[in-house]
VMD Tcl script that draws the C-alpha trace (Angstrom):
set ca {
  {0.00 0.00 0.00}
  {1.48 2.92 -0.76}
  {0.44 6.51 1.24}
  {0.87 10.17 -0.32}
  {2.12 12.73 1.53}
  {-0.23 15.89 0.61}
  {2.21 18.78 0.25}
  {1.26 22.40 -0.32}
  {3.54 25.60 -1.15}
  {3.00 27.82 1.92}
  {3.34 24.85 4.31}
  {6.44 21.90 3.59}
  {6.09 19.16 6.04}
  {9.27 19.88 7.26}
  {11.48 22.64 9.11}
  {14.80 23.81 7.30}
  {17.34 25.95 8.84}
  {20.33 26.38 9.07}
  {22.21 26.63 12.43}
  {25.39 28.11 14.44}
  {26.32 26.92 17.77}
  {28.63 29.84 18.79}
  {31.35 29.62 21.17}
  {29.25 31.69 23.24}
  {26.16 30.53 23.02}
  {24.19 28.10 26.10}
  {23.96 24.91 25.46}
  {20.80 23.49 23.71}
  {19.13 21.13 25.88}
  {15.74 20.25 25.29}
  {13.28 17.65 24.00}
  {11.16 17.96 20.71}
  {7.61 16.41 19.19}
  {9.56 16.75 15.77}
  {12.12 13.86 14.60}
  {15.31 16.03 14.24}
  {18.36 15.65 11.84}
  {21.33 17.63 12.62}
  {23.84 17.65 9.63}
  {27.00 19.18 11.43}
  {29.41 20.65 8.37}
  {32.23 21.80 11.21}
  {33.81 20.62 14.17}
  {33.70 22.34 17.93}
  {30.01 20.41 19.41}
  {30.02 18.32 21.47}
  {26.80 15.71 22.49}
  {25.43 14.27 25.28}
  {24.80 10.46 24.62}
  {23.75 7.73 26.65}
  {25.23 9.27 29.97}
  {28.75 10.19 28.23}
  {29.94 13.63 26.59}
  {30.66 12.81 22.74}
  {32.52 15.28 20.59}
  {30.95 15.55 17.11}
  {33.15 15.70 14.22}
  {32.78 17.58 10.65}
  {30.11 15.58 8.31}
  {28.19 13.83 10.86}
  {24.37 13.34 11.07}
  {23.22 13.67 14.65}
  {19.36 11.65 14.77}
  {17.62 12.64 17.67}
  {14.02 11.09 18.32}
  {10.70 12.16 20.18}
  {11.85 10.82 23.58}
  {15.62 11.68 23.17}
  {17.07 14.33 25.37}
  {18.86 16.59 23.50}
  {22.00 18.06 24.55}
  {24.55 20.17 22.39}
  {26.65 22.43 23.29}
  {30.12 24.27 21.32}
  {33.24 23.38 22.57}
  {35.34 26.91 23.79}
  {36.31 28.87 21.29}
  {34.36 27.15 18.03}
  {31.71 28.05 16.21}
  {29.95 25.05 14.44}
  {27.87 25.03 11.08}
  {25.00 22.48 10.57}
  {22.02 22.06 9.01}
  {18.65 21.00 10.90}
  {16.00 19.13 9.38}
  {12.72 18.70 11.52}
  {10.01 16.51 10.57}
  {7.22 15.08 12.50}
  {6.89 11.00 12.87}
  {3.21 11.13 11.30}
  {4.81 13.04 8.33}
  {7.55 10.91 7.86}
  {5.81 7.86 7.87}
  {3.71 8.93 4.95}
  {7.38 8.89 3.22}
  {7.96 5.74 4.05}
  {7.13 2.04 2.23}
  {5.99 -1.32 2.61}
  {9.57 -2.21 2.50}
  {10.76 0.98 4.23}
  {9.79 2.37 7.39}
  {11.70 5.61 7.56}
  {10.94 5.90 11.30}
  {13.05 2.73 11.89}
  {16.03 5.23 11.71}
  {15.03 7.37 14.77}
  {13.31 4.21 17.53}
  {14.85 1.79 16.07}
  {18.85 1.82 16.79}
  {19.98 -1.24 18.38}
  {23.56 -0.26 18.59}
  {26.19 2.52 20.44}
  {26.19 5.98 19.58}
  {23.44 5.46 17.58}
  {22.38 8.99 17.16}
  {25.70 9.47 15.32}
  {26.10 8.67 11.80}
  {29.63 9.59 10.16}
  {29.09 10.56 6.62}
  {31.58 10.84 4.27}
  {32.91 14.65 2.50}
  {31.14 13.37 -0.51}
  {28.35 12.71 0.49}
  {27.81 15.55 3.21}
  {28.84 17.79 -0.36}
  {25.72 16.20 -1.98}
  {22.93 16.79 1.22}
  {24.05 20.16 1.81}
  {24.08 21.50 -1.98}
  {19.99 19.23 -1.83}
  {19.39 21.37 1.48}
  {20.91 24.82 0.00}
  {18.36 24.09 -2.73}
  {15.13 23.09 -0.48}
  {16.35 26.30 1.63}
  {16.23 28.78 -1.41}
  {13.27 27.47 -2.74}
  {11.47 27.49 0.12}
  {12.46 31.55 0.88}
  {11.04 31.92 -2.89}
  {7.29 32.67 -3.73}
  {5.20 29.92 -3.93}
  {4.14 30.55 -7.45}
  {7.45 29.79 -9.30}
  {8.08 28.05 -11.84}
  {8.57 24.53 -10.80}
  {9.31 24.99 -6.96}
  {6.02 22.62 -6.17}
  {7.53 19.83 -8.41}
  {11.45 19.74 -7.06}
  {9.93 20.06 -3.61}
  {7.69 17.25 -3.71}
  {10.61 14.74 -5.90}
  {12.89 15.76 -2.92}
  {10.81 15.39 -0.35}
  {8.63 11.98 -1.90}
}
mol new
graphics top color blue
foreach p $ca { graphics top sphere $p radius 0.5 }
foreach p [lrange $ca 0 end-1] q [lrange $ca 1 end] { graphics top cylinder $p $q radius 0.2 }
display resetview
């Protein structure tokens, strides 16, 4: 059975930004109703994980959950670029198929550190230039040409 996601212009079903943890900056601690994808493109965070303080390196994915207790904060003196993708569960199970529940990848981790993913320069180079693009096209007006149809093939 296969589900569609209904997607309009004025509202993805996702949250894009993109994200600095300054040096000086508090540490973020909280917990969210959204799944949450951090794409960290620079050193200087470190993570709380499973009781133990985790520094994050340059093109790593950092999955956080519904129930997970997020805790990041910049290591002195850095100031770290990511990206952070925010989706809710019910939304990203209409993305998912028969053979592919997508929300496998946040409840579903039966392993250490499984909130980090190392990625490799390649392919952190092809999410971010996808994200630069959902980012602009998003900031554009709904009515141009072809923003509904590259949204929904990168988002379906």
């Amino acid at each position: 059975m296969y589900k569609k996601m209904i997607f309009t212009n004025s509202c993805p079903p996702y949250q894009l930004v993109r994200h600095t943890f300054a040096a000086s900056a508090p540490e973020t601690i909280g917990i969210s109703d959204k799944l949450c994808i951090f794409f960290i493109l620079s050193g200087g965070i470190s993570c709380n994980l499973n009781g133990s303080s985790q520094t994050v390196h340059p093109n790593t994915a950092l999955l956080f959950h519904t129930m997970n207790l997020q805790r990041i904060r910049s290591v002195s003196g850095c100031k770290t670029e990511s990206y952070m993708l925010s989706i809710s569960p019910e939304d990203l199970s209409l993305l998912s198929t028969e053979q592919t529940n997508l929300l496998d990848c946040f409840y579903y981790r039966p392993f250490d550190s499984a909130q980090l993913l190392p990625l490799t320069p390649a392919d952190m180079e092809q999410i971010t230039a996808l994200l630069s693009r959902l980012m602009t096209l998003n900031g554009e007006a709904p009515s141009s040409y072809g923003n509904d149809l590259f949204k929904k093939t990168s988002c379906c």
